[in-house]
One Martini backbone bead per residue (centre of mass of N, CA, C, O) as a GRO file, in nm:
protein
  186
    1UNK     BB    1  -4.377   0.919  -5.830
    2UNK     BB    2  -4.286   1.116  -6.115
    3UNK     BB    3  -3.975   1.159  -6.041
    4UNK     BB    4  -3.630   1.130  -6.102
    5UNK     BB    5  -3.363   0.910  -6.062
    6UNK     BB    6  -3.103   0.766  -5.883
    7UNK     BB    7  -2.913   0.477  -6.003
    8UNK     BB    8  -2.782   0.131  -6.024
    9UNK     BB    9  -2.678  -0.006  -6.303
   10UNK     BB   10  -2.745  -0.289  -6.483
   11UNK     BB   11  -2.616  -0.429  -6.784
   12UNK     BB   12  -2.654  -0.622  -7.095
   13UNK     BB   13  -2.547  -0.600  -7.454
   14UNK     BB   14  -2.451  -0.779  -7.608
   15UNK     BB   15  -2.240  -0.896  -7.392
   16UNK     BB   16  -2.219  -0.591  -7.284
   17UNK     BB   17  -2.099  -0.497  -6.988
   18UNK     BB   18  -2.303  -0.217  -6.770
   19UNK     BB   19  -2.236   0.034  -6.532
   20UNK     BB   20  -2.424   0.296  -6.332
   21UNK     BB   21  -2.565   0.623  -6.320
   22UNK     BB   22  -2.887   0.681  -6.342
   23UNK     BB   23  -3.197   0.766  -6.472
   24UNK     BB   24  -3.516   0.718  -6.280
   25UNK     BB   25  -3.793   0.563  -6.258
   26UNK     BB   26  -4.058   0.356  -6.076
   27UNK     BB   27  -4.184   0.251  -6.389
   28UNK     BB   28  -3.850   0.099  -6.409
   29UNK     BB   29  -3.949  -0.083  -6.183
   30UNK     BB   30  -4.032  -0.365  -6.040
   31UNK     BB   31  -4.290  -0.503  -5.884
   32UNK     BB   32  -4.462  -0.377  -5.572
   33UNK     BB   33  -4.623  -0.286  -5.257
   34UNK     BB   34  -4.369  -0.119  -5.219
   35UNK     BB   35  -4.221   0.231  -5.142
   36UNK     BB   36  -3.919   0.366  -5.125
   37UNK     BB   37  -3.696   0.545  -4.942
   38UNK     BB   38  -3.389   0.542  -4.931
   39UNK     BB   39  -3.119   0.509  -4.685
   40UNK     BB   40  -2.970   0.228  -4.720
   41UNK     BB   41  -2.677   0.017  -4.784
   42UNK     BB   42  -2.459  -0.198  -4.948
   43UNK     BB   43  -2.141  -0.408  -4.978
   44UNK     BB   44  -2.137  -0.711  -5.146
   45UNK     BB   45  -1.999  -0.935  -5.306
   46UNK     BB   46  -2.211  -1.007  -5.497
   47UNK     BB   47  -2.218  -0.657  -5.586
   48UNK     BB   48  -1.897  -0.685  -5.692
   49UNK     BB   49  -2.002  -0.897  -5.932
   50UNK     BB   50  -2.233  -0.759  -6.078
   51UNK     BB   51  -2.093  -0.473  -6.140
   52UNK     BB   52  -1.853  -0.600  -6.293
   53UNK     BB   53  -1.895  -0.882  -6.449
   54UNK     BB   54  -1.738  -1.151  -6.284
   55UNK     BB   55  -2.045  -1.265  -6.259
   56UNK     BB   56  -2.371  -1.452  -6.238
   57UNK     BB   57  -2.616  -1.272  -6.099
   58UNK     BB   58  -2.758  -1.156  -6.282
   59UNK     BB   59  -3.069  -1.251  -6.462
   60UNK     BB   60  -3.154  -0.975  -6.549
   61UNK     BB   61  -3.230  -0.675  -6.766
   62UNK     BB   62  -3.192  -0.460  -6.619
   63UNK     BB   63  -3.049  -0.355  -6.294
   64UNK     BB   64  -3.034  -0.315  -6.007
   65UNK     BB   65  -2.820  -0.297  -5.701
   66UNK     BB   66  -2.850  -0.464  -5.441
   67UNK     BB   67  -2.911  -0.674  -5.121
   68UNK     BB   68  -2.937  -0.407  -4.987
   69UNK     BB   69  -3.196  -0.241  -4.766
   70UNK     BB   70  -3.323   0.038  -4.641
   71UNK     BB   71  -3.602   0.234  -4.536
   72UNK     BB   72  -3.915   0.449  -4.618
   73UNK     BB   73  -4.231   0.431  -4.667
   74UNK     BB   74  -4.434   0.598  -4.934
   75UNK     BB   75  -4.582   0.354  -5.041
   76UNK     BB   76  -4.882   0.130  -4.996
   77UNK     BB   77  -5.018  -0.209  -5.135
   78UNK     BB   78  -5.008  -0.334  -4.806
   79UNK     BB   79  -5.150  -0.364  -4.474
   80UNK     BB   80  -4.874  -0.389  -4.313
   81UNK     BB   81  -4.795  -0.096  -4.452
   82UNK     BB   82  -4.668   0.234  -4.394
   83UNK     BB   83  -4.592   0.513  -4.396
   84UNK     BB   84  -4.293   0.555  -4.269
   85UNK     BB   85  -4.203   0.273  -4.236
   86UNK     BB   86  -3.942   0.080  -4.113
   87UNK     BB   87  -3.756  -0.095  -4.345
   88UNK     BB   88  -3.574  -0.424  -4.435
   89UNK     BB   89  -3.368  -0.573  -4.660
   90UNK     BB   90  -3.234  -0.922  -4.774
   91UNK     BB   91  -3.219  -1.019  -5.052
   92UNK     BB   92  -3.448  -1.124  -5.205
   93UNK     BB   93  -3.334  -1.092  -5.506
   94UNK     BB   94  -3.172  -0.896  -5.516
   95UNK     BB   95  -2.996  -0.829  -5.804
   96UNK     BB   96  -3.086  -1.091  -5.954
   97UNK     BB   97  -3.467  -1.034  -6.001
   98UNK     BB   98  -3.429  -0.782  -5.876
   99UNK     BB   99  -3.407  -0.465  -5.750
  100UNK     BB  100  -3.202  -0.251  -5.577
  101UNK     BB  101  -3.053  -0.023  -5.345
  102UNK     BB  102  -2.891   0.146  -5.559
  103UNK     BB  103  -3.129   0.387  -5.478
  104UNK     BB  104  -3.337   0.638  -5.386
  105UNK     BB  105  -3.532   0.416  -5.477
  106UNK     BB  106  -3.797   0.147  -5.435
  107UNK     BB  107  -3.910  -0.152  -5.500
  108UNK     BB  108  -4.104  -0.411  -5.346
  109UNK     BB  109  -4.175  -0.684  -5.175
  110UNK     BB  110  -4.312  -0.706  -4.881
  111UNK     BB  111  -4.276  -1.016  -4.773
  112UNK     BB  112  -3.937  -0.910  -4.748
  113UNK     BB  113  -4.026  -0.739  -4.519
  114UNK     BB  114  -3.886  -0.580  -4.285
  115UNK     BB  115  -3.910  -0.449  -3.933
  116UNK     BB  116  -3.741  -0.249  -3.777
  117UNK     BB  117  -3.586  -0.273  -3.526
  118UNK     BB  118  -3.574  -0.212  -3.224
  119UNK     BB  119  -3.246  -0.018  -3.176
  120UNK     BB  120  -3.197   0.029  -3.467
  121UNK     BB  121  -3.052   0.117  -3.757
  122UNK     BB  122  -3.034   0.146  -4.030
  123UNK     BB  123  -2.700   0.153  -4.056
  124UNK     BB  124  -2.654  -0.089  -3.887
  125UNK     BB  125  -2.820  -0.287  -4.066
  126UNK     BB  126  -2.619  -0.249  -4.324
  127UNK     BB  127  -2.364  -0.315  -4.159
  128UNK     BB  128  -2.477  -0.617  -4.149
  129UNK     BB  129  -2.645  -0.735  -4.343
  130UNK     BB  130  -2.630  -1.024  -4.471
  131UNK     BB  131  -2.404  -1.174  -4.346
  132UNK     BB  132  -2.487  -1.073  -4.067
  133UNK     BB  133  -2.748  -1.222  -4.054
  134UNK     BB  134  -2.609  -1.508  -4.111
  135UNK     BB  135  -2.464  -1.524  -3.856
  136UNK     BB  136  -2.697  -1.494  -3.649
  137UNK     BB  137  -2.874  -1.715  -3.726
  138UNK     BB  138  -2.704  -1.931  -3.650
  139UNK     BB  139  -2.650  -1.891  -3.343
  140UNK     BB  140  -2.999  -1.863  -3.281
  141UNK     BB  141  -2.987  -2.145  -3.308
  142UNK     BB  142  -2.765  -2.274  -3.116
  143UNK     BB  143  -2.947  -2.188  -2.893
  144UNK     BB  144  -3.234  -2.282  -2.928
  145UNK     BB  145  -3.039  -2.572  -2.932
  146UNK     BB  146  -2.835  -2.548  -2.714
  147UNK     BB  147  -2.598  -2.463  -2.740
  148UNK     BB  148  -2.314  -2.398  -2.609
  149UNK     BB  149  -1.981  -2.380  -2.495
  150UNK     BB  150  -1.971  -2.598  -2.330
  151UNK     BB  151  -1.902  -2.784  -2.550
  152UNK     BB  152  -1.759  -2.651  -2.783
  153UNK     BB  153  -1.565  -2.573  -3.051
  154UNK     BB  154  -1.623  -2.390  -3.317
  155UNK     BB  155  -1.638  -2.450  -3.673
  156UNK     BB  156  -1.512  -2.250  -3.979
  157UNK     BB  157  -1.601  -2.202  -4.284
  158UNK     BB  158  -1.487  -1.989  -4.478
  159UNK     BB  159  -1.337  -1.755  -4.268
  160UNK     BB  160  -1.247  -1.497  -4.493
  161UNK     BB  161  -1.515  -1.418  -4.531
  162UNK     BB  162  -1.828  -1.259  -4.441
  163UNK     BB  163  -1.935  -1.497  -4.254
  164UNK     BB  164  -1.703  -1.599  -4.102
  165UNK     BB  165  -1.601  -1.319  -3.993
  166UNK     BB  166  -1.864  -1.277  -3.825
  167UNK     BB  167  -1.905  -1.559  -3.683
  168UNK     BB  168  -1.666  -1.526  -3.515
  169UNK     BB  169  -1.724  -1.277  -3.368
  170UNK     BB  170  -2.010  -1.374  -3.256
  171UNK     BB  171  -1.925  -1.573  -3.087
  172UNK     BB  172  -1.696  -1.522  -2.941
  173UNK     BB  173  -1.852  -1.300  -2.782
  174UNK     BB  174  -2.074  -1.554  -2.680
  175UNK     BB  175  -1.795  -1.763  -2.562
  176UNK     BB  176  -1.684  -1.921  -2.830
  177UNK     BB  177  -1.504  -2.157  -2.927
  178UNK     BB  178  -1.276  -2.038  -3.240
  179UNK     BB  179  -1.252  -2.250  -3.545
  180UNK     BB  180  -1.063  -2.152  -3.873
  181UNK     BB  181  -1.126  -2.265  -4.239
  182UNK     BB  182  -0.912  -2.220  -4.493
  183UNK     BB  183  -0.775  -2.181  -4.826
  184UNK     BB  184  -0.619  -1.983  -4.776
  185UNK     BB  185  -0.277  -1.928  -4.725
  186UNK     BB  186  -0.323  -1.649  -4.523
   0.00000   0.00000   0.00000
């Protein structure tokens, strides 16, 4: 794809922090096996750290922003992924180290591209983003080792957040008494 498209790009040129929405072509963006037609992202606390530049996420400079992707592979050069598959990304330095999906297009390393779940919307995936697919992961281990709801409460540390607001939820759901301890006073 040789047009140019619309990315938000975080910059920092002799110290001082800039971002927005720029114009760029795929040959400006980190090298990687797919190119995506991005369908959602999402916005997650390290991505609003980052587009502010009020943390250190970006390591390297332009970066596109964005640790969350869906989309459909428009171009591949790995064998695992054909073009139309959908699949999704979080994390996976996206946004730290890499470009990441606040972009009409994205460039990604296939190994960390997961394929779409039967039953899921790229929308809905996006919707649970990082934060919720870290929750989810937490419960899945818990229930793989065996611990059940009759076993006793679970504490979250850190509930204000968003991995402990949505592992509340996504235990309660699951039949677990949750026990919440955060530092915030209210």
């Amino acid at each position: 794809m040789q047009q140019p498209f619309r990315a938000f790009r975080i910059r920092n040129e002799g110290g001082e922090h800039a971002a927005g929405v720029e114009s760029v072509q795929l040959a400006d963006l980190a090298d990687g096996e797919l190119d995506l037609k991005v369908a959602w992202s999402s916005v997650n606390y390290k991505d609003g750290l980052a587009g502010t530049g009020k943390g250190k996420i970006c390591r390297s400079y332009p970066m596109v922003g964005g640790i969350d992707v869906a989309g459909h592979v428009v171009a591949s050069r790995d064998d695992r992924f054909r073009e139309g598959d959908a699949v999704l990304l979080t994390g996976s330095g996206l946004s730290e180290t890499r470009d990441g999906g606040y972009s009409e297009y994205a460039r990604v390393q296939a190994e960390w591209a997961v394929p779409l779940p039967t039953g899921l919307s790229m929308r809905e995936a996006m919707g649970i983003g990082t934060a919720g697919f870290t929750a989810a992961l937490c419960l899945w281990r818990m229930l793989a080792n065996g611990q059940k709801p009759a076993a006793g409460p679970v504490v979250v540390t850190g509930a204000s957040g968003g991995v402990g607001t949505l592992a509340l939820d996504i235990f309660s759901r699951a039949g677990f008494e949750m026990h919440a301890i955060t530092g915030k006073p209210q």
